[in-house]
N, C-alpha and C positions, 0 to 999 in steps of 0.2 A: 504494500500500500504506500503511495506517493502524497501527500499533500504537500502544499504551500500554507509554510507558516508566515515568512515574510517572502518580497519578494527577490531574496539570496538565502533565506534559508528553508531548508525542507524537511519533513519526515517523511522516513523511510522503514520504519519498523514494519511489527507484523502482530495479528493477531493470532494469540491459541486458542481454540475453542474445544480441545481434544485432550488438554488435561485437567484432571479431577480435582490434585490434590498440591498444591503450591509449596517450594521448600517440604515436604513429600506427610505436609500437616495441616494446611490452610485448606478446607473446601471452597472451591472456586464457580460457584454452579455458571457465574457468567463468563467462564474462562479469564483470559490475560493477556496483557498488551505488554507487548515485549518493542523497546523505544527507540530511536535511534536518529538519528539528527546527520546535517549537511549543511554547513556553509559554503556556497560558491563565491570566492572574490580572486586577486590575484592569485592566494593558495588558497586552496580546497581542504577543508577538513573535515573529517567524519569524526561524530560524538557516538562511541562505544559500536559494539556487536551487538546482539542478542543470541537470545537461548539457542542451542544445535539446534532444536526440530524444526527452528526456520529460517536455516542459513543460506539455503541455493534461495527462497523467497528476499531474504532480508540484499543479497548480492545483488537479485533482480534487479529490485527496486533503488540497487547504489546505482548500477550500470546504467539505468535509465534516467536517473538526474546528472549524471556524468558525463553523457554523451560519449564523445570525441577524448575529452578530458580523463588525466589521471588524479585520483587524490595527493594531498602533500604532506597532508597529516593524519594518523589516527588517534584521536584524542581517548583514554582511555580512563576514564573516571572513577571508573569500580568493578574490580575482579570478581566479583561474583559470577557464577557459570549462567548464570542468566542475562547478561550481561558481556561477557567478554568468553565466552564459548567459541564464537567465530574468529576472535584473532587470530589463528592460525589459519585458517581459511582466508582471511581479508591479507597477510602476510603473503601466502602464497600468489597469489592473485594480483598484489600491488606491492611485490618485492621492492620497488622502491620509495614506499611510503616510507616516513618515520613516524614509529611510534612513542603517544606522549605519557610521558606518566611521571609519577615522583621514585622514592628510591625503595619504597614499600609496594608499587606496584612492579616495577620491573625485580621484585624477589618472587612476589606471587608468580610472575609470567612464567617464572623458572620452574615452579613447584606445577603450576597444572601444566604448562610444557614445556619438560626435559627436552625435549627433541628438537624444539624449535631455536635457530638461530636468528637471532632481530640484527640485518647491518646498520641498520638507522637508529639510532635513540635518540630521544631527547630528554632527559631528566629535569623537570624543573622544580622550584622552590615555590611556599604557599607566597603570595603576591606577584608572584612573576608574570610578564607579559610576552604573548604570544602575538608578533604581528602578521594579520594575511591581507593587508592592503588596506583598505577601506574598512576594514573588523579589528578589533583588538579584542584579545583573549587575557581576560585576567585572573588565574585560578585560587581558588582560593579553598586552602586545606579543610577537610572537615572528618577528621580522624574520630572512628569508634559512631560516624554517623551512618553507616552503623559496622561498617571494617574499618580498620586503622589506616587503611590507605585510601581510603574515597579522599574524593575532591569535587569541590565544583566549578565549574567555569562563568565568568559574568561576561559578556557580550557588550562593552562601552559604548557601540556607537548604535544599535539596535535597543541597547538597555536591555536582554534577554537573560535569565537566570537558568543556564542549567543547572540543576539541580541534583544529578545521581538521585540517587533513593527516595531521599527526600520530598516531600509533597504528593508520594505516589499514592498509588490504592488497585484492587485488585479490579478485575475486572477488563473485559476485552472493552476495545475502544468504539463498539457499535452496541454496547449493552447501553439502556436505557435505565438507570438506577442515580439513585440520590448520591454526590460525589461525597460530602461528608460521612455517610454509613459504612460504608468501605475505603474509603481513607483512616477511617478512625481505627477501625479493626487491622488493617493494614500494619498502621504506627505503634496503636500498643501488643501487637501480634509481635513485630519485629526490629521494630527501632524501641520498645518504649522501657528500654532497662536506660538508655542513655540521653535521660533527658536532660545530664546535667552539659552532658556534647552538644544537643540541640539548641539549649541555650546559647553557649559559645557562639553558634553558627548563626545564631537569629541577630545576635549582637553586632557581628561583621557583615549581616543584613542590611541591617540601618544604616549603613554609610550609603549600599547602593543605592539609587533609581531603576525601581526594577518595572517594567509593562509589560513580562512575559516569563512566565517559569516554564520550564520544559525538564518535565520527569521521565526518569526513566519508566515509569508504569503508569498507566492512568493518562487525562486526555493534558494538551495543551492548556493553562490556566492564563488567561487573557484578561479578565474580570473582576472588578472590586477583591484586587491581590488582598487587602485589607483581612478581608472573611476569613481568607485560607492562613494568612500569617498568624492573626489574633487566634486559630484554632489551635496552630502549633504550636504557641507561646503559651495555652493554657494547657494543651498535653503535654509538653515536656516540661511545664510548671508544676505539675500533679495536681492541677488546680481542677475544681469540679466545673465542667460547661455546662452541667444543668441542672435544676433540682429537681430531684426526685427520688423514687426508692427503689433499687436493686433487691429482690428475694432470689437472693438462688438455694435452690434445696436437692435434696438426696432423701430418697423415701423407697424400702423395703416393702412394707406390707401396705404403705397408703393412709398412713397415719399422719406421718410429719408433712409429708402433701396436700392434709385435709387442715394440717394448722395454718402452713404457708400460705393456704387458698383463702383461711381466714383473716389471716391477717391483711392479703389485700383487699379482700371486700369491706375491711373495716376502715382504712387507711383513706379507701375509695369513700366510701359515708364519710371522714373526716372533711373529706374535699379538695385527698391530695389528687393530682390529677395526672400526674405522672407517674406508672409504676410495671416496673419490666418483671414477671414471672419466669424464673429460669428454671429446669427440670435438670439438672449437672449429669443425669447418666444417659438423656437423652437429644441434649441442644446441642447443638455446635459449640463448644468450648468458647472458642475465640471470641465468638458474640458474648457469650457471657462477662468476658474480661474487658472486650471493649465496655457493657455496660456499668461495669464494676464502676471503669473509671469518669466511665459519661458522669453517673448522678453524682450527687452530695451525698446520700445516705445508701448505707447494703445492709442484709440484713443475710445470715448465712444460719441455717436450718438444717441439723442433719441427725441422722441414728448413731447411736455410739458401736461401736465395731471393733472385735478381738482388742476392749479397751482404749480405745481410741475413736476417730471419725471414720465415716463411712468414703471408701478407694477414692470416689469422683469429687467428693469435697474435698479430700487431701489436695489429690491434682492439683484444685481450681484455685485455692491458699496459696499452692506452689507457684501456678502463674503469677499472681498475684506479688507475693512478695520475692520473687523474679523479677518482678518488673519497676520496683520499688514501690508499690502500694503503701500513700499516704495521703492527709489533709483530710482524712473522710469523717463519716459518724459509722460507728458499726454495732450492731443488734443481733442477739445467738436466739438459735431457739433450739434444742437438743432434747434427745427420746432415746428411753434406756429403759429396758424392762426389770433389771435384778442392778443393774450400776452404773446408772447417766454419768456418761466419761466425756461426751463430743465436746461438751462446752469447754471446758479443760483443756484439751487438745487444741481445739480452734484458738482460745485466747491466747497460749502459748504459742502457737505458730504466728499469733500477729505482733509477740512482744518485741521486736523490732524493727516492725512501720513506724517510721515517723509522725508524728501529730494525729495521733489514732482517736477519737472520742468514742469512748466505751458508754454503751446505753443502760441506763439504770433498772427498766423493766426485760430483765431476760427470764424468757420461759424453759421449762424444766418439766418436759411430759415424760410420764412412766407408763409405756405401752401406747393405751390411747387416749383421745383429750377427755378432760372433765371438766365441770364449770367452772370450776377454779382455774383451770388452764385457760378457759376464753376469758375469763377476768382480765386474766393475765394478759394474753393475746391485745383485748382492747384498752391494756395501760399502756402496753407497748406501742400500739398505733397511735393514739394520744401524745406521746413521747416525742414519734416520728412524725407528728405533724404539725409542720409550719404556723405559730399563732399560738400552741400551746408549749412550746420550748424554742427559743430563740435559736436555732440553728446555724445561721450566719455570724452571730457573736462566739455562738460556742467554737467555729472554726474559725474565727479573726486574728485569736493570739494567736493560736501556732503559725496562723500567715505573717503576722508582721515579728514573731521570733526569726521566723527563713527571711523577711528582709532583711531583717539584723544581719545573719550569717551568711545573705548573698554579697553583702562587704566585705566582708573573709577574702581574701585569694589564696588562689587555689593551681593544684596540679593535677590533670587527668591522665591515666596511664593511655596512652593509645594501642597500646595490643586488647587487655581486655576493661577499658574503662574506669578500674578503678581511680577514686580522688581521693587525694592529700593534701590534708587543710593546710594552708601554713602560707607565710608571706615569700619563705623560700626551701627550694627543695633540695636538701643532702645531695652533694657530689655521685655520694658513695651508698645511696636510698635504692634499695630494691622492692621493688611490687611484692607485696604480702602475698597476691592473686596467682601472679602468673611470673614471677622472677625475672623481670626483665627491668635493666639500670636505669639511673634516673635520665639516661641521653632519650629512653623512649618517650617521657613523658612532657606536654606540653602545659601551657595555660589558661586557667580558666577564663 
């Protein structure tokens, strides 16, 4: 597929409509748009590959913005195999391009191809400028957004942002769906353990003028940028974009299911008007965690299990505080016929989220519910709803304590993201995570 984004520059990607299952864990029912970019000016450059299964398509479609013409660069932003899969094929083919990268992509090139010899390189540095006549290429690093070697490229005389990863979402580029629903699932599917990188990258944002982001996934974004930036800033803030209530439950015999069910009907008589029912052994995960982090309030429902929680709760905590799940209200509701354990378990799996507010009405079913349990159920709803507990104050300190300590500077590891508070970082400081010296780590 060929469009005209301006008139020098093009897309040339492709869509998949034939795979299920994304990074081999995301259900994809509208498939995926795999991205790819062309500037034509004095030098020619191509913005990445994409995935094998559409590289004689993805060639096509170079050949035919090419014409007559060879490319002069291949700009390569992010090693992911969805993504730079075809370098060896676009190498073959345009032996004398160069290809661009930093000093973290031409290691990757070596690791997925042994075999390949590149005679051209070009290494450059995060600010550096790339000139192709009429276009200037200004790359600007953005490590652990979400590999240590991504970058992206700003376009000065077009104003255009490539973006890598960044701003994507799932979904082929002919499906007909809401862009925020699957961008959101998208970012905290796979970018959103590193929000404290995407801040970084938002920061070095604000100097461009940007009228065009160009993602590697997902359609061109031309449009009140405003929308799409304010959404990133408040998911890689862990800041809640909406209020409302998250129930996700896990239910054996139909019990914890029949309380879950209660409690939103009661929430719904409250007048909350927002509120997402999750099934954890039967939803799609990823929605769930996207919604986790959509509302202000969750509420986590489950049976206790060989003394603990029930498989598909554990998971969905795992995602959760994987992905640094914080700034929320959170509410238990646990079922245990001879030794309610879940609630235990859950609290303790979230004692190291930041800014967590624990709810004062948690319920405690033994078997099945009693009236004392809907008592309970409708203190709890009362609690979680807006008007009878000031909700936004109860999350206001922990927000303005993190502006406090977004004063703090800081170091982020670029292999695997860890940060290091501090004004300055040890010579001689090795990543607790992943052992790699202080030369890998950059600046908040």
């Amino acid at each position: 597929m060929v469009q005209n984004i301006t008139d020098f520059i093009f897309y040339v990607g492709a869509n998949d409509h034939d795979l299920d299952l994304f990074e081999g864990q995301y259900i994809v029912p509208n498939g995926m748009a795999y991205n790819s970019y062309v500037i034509v000016d004095d030098k020619i450059a191509v913005f990445d590959t994409i995935d094998k299964s559409k590289t004689e398509e993805w060639l096509d479609n170079l050949a035919e913005v090419l014409g007559d013409r060879k490319p002069d660069y291949l700009i390569v932003q992010h090693m992911e195999p969805d993504h730079s899969a075809s370098v060896h094929a676009f190498a073959e083919k345009y032996p004398e391009a160069a290809v661009v990268g930093n000093k973290k992509t031409f290691n990757m090139i070596g690791q997925f191809f042994p075999e390949l010899e590149i005679a051209n390189k070009v290494e450059v540095k995060d600010g550096e400028i790339l000139d192709l006549g009429s276009h200037k290429l200004n790359f600007v690093f953005a490590p652990m957004v979400h590999w240590p070697e991504v970058m992206m490229t700003y376009e000065s005389t077009e104003k255009i942002l490539f973006s890598a990863d960044a701003f994507g979402k799932f979904g082929a580029l002919d499906a007909d769906e809401d862009w925020a629903c699957e961008a959101r699932r998208y970012y905290f599917g796979i970018v959103g353990k590193y929000g404290a990188q995407v801040q970084t990258v938002l920061k070095k944002a604000k100097d461009l003028y940007i009228e065009k982001i160009c993602p590697l996934h997902g359609p061109v974004l031309t449009e009140d940028l405003g929308y799409y930036i304010d959404l990133y800033d408040k998911w890689s803030g862990y800041k809640p974009e909406t209020e409302g209530v998250c129930i996700c439950y896990t239910s054996v015999y139909g019990n914890t299911k029949k309380a879950a069910e209660l409690l939103r009907d009661e929430l719904a008589e409250n007048g909350v008007e927002t509120i997402e029912l999750s099934d954890l052994a039967r939803c799609d995960m990823a929605e769930a965690v996207e919604d986790a982090f959509r509302y202000d309030r969750l509420v986590l429902a489950t049976t206790t299990y060989n003394g603990g929680m029930f498989p598909f709760m554990q998971q969905f905590i795992d995602e959760l505080t994987e992905r640094n799940y914080q700034n929320r209200y959170v509410a238990f509701i646990e079922n245990g016929t001879w030794g309610p354990a879940a609630m235990r378990a859950m609290k303790k799996e979230l004692e190291g989220a930041k800014d967590i507010k624990i709810a004062e009405n948690n319920v405690t079913i033994k078997s099945a519910m009693t009236d004392a349990n809907r008592e309970q159920i409708a203190a709890l709803a009362k609690e979680l709803t807006p008007g009878h507990m000031d909700l936004a104050a109860e999350l206001a300190e922990p927000a303005e304590e993190e502006a406090e300590e977004g004063k703090k500077k800081g170091f982020v590891c670029n292999i695997c993201g860890y940060v290091y508070e501090g004004d300055t970082l040890p010579d001689d400081f090795i990543c607790p995570l992943c052992k790699h010296p202080a030369s890998d780590f950059s600046p908040l």
